[in-house]
C-alpha positions in Angstrom: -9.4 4.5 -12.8 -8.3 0.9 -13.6 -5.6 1.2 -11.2 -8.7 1.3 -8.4 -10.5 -1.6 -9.7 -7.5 -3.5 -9.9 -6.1 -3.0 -6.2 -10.0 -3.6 -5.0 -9.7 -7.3 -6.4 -6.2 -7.6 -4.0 -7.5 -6.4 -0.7 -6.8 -8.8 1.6 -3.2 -9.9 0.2 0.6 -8.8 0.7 1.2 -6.0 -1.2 4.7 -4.1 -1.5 3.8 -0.5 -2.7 6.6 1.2 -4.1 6.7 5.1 -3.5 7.9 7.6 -5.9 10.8 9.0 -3.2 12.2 5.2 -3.5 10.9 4.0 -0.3 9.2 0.4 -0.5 5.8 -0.5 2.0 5.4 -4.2 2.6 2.2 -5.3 4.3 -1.4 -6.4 3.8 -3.8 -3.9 1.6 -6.4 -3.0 3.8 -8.8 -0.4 1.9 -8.0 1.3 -1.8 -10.2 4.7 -2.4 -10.0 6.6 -4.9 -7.1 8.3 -4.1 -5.4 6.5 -1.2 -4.0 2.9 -0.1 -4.8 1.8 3.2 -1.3 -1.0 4.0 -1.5 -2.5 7.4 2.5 -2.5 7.3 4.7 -5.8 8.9 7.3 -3.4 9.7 7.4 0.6 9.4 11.5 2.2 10.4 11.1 3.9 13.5 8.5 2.1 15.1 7.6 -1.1 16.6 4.5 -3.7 15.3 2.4 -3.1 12.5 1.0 -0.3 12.1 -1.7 1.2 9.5 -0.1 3.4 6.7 -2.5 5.5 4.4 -0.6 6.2 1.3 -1.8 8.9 -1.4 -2.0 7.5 -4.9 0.3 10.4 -6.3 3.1 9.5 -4.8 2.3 5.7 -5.5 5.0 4.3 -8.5 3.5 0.8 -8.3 2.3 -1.9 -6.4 3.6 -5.4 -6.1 1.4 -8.0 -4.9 3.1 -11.0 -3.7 
């Protein structure tokens, strides 16, 4: 639960979120819910411009907020 009302006070500011199969998300945190991220990603593999990622907070390690 504190992991919610932390990510709430960083919407708005580059985030990496770190997933647990290794793979990193850079971008800006758009939304946090209960159990998702919303990441408005500067570059996702396979595809060109940002995009909007929703990430489940299960598979979440951590999040970096630089």
């Amino acid at each position: 639960m504190s992991f919610y009302f932390k990510l709430l006070s960083y919407q708005g500011r580059d985030v990496e979120v770190v997933l647990s199969n290794g793979e990193v998300i850079a971008g800006v945190l758009l939304s946090v819910g209960f159990s998702y991220v919303v990441v408005q990603a500067l570059s996702v593999p396979g595809y060109g411009g940002t995009e909007d990622v929703l990430i489940r907070s299960r598979v979440i390690v951590y999040v970096r907020v630089l």
